[in-house]
C-alpha positions as CSV (number, residue, x, y, z in Angstrom):
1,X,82.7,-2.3,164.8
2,X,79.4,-3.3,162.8
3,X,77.3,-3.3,166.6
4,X,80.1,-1.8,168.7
5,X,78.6,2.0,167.8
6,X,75.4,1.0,168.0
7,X,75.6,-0.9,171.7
8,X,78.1,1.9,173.1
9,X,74.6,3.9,172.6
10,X,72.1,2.3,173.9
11,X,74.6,1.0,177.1
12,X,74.2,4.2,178.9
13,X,71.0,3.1,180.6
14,X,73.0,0.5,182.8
15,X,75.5,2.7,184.3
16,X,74.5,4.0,188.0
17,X,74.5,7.5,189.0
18,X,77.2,9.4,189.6
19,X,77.4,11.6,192.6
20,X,77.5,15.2,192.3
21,X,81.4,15.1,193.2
22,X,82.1,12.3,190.8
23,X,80.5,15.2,188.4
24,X,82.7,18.2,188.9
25,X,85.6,16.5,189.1
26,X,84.4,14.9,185.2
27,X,83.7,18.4,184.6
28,X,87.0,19.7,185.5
29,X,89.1,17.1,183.4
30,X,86.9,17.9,180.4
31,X,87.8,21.5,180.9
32,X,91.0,20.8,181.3
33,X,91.7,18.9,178.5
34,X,89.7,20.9,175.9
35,X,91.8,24.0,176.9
36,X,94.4,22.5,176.1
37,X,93.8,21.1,172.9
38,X,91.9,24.7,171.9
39,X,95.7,26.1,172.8
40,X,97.5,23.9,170.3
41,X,94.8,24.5,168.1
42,X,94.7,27.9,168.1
43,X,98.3,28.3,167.5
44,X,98.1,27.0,164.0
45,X,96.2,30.0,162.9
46,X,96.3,32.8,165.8
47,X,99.7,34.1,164.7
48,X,98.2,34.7,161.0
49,X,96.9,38.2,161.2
50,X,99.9,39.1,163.3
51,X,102.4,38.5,160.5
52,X,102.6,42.0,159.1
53,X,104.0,43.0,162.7
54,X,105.9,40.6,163.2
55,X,107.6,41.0,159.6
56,X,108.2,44.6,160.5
57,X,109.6,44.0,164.6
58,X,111.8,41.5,164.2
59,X,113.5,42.0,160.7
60,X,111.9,38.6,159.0
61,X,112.7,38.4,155.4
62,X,109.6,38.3,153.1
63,X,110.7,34.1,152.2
64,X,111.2,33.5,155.9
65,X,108.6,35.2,157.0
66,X,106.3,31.4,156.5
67,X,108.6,29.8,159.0
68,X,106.7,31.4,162.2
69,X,103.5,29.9,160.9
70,X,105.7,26.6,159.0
71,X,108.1,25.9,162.2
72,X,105.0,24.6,164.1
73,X,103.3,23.1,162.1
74,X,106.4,20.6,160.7
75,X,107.6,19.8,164.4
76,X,104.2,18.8,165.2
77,X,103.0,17.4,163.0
78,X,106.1,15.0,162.2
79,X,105.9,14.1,165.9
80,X,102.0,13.4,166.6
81,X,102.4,9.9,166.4
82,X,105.5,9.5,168.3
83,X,103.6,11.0,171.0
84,X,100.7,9.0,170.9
85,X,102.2,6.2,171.0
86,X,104.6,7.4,173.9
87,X,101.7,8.1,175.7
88,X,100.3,4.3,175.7
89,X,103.8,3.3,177.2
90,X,105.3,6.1,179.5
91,X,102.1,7.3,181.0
92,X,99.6,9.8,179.4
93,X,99.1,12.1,182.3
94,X,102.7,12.5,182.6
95,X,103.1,13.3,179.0
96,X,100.1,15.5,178.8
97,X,101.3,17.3,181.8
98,X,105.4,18.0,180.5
99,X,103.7,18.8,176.7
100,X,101.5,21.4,177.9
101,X,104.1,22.5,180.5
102,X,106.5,22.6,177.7
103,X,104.3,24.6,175.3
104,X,103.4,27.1,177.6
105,X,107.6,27.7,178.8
106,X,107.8,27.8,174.7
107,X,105.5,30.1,174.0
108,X,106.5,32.9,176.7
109,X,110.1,32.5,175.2
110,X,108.6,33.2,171.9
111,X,106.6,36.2,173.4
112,X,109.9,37.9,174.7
113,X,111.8,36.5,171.4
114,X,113.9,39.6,170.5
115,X,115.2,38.4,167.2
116,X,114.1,36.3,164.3
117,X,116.0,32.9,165.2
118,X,114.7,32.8,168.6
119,X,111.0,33.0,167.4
120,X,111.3,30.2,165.3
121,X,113.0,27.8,167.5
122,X,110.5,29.0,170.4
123,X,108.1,28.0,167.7
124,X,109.5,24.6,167.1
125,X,109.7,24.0,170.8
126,X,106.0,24.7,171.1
127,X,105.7,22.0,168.1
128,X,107.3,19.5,170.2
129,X,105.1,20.1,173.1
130,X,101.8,20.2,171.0
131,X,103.0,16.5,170.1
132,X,103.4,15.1,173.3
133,X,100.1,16.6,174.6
134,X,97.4,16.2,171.6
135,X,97.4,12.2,171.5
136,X,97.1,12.2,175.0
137,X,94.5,14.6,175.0
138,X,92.3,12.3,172.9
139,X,93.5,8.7,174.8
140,X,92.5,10.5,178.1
141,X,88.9,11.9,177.2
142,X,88.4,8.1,175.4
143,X,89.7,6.7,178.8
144,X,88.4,8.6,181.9
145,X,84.9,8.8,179.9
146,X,84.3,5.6,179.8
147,X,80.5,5.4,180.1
148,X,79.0,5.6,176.5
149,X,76.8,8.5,176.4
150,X,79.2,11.0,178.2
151,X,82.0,9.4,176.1
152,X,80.1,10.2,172.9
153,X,79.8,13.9,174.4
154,X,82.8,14.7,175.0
155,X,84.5,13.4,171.8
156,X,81.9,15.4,169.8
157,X,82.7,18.0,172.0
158,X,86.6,17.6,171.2
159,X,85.9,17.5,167.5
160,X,84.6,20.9,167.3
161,X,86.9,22.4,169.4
162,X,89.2,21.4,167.0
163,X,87.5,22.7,164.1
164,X,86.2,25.6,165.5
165,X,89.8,26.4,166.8
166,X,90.5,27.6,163.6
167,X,87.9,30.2,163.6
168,X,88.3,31.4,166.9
169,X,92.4,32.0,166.6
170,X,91.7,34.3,163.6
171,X,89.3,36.1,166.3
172,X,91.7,36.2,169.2
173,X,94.7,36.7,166.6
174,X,92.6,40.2,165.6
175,X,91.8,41.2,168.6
176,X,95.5,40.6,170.7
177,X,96.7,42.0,167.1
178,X,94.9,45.2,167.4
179,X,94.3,46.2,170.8
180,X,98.1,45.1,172.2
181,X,100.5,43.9,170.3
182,X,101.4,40.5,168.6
183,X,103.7,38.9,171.1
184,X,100.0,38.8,173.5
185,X,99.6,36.5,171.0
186,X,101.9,34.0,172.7
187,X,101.5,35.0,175.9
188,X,98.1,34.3,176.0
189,X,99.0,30.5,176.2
190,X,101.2,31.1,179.8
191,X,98.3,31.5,182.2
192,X,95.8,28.9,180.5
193,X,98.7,26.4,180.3
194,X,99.9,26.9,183.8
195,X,95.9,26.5,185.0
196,X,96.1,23.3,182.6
197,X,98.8,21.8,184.4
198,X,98.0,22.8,187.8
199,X,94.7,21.3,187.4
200,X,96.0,18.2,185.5
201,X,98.4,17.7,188.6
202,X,95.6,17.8,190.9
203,X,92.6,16.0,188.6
204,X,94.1,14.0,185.9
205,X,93.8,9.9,186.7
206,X,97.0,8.7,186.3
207,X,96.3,5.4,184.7
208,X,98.4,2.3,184.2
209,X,101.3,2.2,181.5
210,X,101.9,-0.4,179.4
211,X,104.3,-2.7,179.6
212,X,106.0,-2.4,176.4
213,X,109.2,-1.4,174.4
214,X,108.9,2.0,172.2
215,X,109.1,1.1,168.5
216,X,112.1,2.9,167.7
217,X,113.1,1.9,163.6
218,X,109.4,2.5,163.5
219,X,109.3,6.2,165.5
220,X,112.4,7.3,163.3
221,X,110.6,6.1,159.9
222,X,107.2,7.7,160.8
223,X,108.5,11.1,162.6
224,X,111.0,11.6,159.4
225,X,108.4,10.5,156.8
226,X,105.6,12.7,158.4
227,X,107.9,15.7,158.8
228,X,109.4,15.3,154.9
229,X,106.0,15.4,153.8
230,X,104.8,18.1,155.0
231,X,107.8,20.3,154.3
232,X,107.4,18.9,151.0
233,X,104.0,20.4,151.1
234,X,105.2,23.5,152.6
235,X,107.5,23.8,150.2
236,X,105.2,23.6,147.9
237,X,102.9,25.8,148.7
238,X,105.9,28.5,148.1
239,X,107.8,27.0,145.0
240,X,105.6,25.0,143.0
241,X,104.9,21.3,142.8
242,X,108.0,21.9,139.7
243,X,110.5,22.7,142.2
244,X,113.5,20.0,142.9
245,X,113.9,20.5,146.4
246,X,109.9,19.8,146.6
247,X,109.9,16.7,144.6
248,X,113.1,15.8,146.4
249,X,111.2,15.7,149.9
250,X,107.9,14.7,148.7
251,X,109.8,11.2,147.6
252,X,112.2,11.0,150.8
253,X,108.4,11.0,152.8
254,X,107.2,8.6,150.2
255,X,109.9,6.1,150.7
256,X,109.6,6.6,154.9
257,X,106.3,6.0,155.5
258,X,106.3,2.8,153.1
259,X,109.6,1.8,155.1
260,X,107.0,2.4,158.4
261,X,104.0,0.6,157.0
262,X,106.6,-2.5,156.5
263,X,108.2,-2.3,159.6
264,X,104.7,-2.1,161.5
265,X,103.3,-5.0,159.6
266,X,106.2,-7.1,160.7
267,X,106.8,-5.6,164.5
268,X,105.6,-7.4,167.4
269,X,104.5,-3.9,169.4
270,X,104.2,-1.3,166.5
271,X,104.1,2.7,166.9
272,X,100.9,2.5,165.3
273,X,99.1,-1.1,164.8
274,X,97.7,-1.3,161.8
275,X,94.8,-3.7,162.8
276,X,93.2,-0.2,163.8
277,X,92.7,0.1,159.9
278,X,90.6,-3.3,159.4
279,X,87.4,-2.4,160.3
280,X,85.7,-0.6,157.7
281,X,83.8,2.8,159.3
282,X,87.1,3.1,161.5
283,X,89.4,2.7,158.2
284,X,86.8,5.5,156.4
285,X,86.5,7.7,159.5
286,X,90.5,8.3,158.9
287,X,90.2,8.5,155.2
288,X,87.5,11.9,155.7
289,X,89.7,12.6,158.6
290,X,92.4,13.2,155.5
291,X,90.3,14.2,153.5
292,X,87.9,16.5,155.2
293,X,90.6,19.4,156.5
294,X,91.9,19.5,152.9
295,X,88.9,21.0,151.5
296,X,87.5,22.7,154.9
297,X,90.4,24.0,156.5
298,X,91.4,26.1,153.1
299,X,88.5,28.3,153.3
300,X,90.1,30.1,156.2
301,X,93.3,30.6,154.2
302,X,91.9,32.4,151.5
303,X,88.7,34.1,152.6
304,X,91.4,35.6,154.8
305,X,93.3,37.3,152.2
306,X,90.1,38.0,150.2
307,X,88.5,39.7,153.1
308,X,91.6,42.0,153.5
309,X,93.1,42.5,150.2
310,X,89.9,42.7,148.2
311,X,87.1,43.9,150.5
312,X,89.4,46.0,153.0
313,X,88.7,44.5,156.5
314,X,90.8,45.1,159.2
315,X,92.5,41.9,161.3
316,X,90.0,42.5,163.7
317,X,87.0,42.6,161.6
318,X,88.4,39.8,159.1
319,X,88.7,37.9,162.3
320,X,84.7,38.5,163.7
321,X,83.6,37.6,159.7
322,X,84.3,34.0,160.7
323,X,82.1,34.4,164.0
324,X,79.2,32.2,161.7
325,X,81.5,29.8,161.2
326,X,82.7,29.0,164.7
327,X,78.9,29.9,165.9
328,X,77.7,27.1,163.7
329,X,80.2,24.7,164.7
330,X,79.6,25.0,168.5
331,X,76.0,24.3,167.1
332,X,76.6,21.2,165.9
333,X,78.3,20.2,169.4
334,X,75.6,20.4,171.0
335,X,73.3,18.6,168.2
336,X,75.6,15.6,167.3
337,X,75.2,13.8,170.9
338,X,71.1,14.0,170.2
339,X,71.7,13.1,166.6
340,X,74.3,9.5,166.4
341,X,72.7,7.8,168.8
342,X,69.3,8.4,166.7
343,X,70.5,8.2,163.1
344,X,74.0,6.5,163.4
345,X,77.1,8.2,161.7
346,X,76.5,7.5,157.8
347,X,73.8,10.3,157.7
348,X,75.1,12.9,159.6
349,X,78.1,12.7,158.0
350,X,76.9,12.5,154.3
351,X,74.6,15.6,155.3
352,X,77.6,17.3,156.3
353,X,79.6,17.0,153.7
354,X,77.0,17.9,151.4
355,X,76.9,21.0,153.2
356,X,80.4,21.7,153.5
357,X,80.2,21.1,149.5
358,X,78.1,23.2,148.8
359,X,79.5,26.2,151.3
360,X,82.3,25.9,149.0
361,X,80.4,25.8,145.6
362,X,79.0,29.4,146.8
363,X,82.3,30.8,147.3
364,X,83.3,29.5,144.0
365,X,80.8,32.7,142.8
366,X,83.2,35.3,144.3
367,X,83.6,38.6,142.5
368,X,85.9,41.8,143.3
369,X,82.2,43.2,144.4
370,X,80.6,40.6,146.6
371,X,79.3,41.6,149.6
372,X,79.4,40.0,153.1
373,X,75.8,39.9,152.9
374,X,74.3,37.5,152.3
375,X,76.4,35.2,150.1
376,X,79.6,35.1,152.1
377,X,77.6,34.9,155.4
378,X,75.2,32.2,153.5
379,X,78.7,30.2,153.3
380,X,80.1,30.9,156.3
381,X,76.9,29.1,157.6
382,X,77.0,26.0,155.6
383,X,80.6,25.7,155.9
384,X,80.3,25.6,159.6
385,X,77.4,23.2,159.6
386,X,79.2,21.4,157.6
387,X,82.4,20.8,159.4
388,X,80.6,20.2,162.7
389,X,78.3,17.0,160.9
390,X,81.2,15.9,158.9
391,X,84.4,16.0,161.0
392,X,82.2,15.4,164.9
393,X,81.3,11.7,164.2
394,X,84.7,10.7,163.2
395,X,86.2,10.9,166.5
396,X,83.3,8.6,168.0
397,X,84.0,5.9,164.9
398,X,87.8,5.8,165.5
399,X,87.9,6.3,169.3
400,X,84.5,4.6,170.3
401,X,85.9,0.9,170.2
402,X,89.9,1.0,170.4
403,X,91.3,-1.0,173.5
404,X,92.3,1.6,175.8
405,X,95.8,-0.1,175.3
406,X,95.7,1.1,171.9
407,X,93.8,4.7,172.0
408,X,97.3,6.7,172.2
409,X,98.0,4.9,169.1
410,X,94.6,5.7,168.0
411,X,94.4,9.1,168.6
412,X,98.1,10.1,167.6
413,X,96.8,8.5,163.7
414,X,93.8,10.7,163.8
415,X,95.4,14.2,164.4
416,X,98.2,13.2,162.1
417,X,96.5,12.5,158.9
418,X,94.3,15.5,160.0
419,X,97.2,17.8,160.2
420,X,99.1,16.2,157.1
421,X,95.4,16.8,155.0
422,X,96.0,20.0,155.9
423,X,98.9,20.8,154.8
424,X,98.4,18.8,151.4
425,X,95.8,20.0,150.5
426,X,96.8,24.0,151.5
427,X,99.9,23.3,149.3
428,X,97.3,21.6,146.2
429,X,95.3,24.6,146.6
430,X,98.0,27.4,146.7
431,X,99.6,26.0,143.7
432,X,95.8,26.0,141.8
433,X,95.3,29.6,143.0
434,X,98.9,30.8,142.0
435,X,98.4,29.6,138.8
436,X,95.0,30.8,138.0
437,X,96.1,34.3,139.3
438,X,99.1,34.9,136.8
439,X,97.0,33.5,133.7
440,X,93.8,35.6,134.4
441,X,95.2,39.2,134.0
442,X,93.5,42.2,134.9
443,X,94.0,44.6,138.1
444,X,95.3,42.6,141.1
445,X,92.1,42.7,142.6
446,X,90.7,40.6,139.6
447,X,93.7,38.0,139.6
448,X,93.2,37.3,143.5
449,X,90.0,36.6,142.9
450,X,90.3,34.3,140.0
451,X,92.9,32.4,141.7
452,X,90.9,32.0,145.0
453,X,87.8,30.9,143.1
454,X,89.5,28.3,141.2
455,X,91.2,27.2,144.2
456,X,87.9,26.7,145.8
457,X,86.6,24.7,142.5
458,X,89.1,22.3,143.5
459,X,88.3,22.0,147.1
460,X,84.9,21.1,145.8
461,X,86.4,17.7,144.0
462,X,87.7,17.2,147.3
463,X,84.6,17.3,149.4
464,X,83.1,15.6,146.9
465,X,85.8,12.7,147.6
466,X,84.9,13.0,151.6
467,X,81.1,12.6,150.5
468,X,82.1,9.4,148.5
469,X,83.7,8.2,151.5
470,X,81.0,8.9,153.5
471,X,78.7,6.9,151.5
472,X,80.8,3.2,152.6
473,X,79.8,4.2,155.5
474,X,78.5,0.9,157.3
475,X,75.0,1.6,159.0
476,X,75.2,1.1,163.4
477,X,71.9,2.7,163.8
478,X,70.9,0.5,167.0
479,X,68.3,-1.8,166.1
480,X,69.8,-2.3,162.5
């Protein structure tokens, strides 16, 4: 990996020109793709500001209430690297193309859902789908891209979707929200995923499948161990790190994923080989790719709540607060392409997550009175620089030399410990706000806000962690 970054850069001069058809056909996989993964994306945080209608139309209990946002994000996150790795051996075009086609049949079921039950296991369903098409997503951008400077592109180009996705479902969540009602939120996903899988049909290389047997003790050990993590984490989020049934799950994922790690150091064709771990950048590009969404992603969570419940925004105008965020993120797409090849990925990403720290050291300085301007809007723009430098080069370290036997495999590990950060470190954070709020007293305004600023104190220990990580960084500036 030490010159592999550095001569995947400078290879692009060697490569003959592509004819303008060769183009819009590239043009139309990488469109294709990217909606997809902005769908899954997006449906991790577009249903958020529709909760309070959804509570109220189909008779949720306040407790299960968390199970339209929780439902999702278990299924699929226990099942990304299943899917990944079923990718590299059934064929990823076809398991792109039944994922998204699966997602989308999920989510118009979800959008008529007339009770409770059905919304949630429309919501699982969509989790299943999400699995199968995210790794294979990834694998086929790293694959059909092959020539280095376009490849380098389009990953950076991937990594901000997915960070900005976050941004833009609270947006699209307001506006459905507002101006129709909440199940648009779902049915948004039927015509973009039936466009995705017409044009994969027609556009998508179908490449080669490998020749190999699924892991199966290890799929079973990783899917279970994933999965009872992050309910652990879920749960809590809602109960408290005290909670039996937490520590009770929290172990059970414990003991599974060591079970996994032994199983794939011993199997012969593993779910997920963990030679991909030796080489040092790749091994810290998944560590800040844990890491990273645990102190980022939070920020989304509760400036949500404070922007409502303190300051008094809408859904739709909570939503449009974020627009500097997302605005800064797409920024950063277009600037990391220029910027790797130039400085290599140590610098860009210690510079962004100095940035993202410090984003979150302002928010720390909430009060009950802040104003949008300019502190929050000051954040907003250093958390979304932030993200885009920090999170944008991971995706080329991981992905830029994996055999494409191996980049299912590859990618599948990537969005899990992404998704898994998440959720840890929403369920570390929760707990530090929940218990800040009940020991600081004072009107509910004043508790919120003490528990949202301490909360954010302790996502700055975390991105202090991702810039410490950053800083092993080898350097594969070319010529070094």
């Amino acid at each position: 990996m030490e010159r592999s970054l550095s001569t995947t850069m400078s290879a692009d001069t060697r490569v003959p020109a592509i004819s303008s058809a060769g183009r819009l056909r590239s043009g139309i996989v990488l469109v294709t793709l990217l909606t997809c993964q902005l769908m899954i994306i997006l449906d991790i945080t577009v249903m958020n500001v529709a909760l309070p209608r959804i509570h109220t139309d189909l008779h949720f209990s306040a407790t299960n209430l968390a199970w339209v946002m929780n439902a999702y994000t278990l299924v699929f996150g226990g099942l990304l690297l299943l899917g990944g790795r079923a990718g590299d051996l059934f064929g990823r075009r076809n398991l792109f193309i039944a994922g998204t086609a699966l997602f989308t049949l999920a989510s118009l079921a979800g959008g008529l859902a007339p009770s409770a039950t059905w919304l949630l296991v429309a919501r699982v369903v969509q989790g299943i789908g999400g699995a199968m098409a995210g790794p294979s997503t990834l694998a086929l951008l790293t694959t059909t891209f092959s020539e280095p400077k376009a490849r380098m592109r389009v990953l950076a180009l991937f990594s901000g979707m997915s960070s900005a996705g976050f941004a833009i479902g609270l947006i699209v969540g307001g506006l459905l929200t507002e101006w129709l009602t909440w199940r648009s939120v779902l049915f948004i996903n039927v015509p973009f995923g039936m466009a995705v899988v017409a044009l994969a049909l027609r556009y998508l290389p179908d490449g080669a499948r490998q020749p190999a047997r699924l892991d199966l003790p290890g799929a079973v050990t990783a899917t279970g161990g994933v999965a009872a993590l992050v309910y652990g984490f879920i749960s809590a989020a809602s109960h408290g790190w005290s909670d039996a049934g937490t520590d009770i799950w929290l172990a059970v994922g414990a003991v599974l994923i060591a079970a996994f790690l032994a199983i794939e150091a011993r199997t012969a064709q593993p779910l997920l080989p963990l030679r991909l771990f030796v080489d040092r950048n790749r091994a810290a590009a998944y560590a800040n790719m844990f890491l990273g969404p645990m102190a980022g992603m939070s920020m989304f969570f509760f400036l949500t709540q404070y922007l409502q419940e303190v300051r008094g925004l809408s859904a739709l105008a909570t939503g449009f607060a974020f627009m500097p965020t997302a605005l800064m993120m797409f920024t950063m797409i277009r600037l990391i392409p220029r910027l790797l090849p130039r400085f290599g990925p140590k610098p860009v990403t210690v510079v962004g997550t100095l940035l993202m720290a410090a984003g979150l050291v302002l928010l720390t300085r909430l009060t009950v009175d802040t104003a949008y301007f300019p502190m929050l809007f000051i954040a907003m723009i250093l958390m979304g620089s932030g993200i885009g430098l920090a999170f944008s080069p991971l995706n080329v370290i991981i992905m830029s030399s994996v055999a494409p036997t191996e980049a299912g495999a590859a990618g599948g590990a990537l969005q899990t410990l992404q998704q898994t950060g998440a959720s840890l470190g929403l369920a570390i954070l929760v707990t530090i706000f929940g218990t800040a709020a009940r020991d600081a007293g004072g009107s509910a305004h004043h508790a919120l806000v003490s528990g949202i600023t301490t909360a954010f104190a302790g996502a700055v220990v975390i991105a202090a962690l991702t810039f410490v990580v950053a800083l092993t960084f080898r350097s594969t500036r070319p010529g070094e």
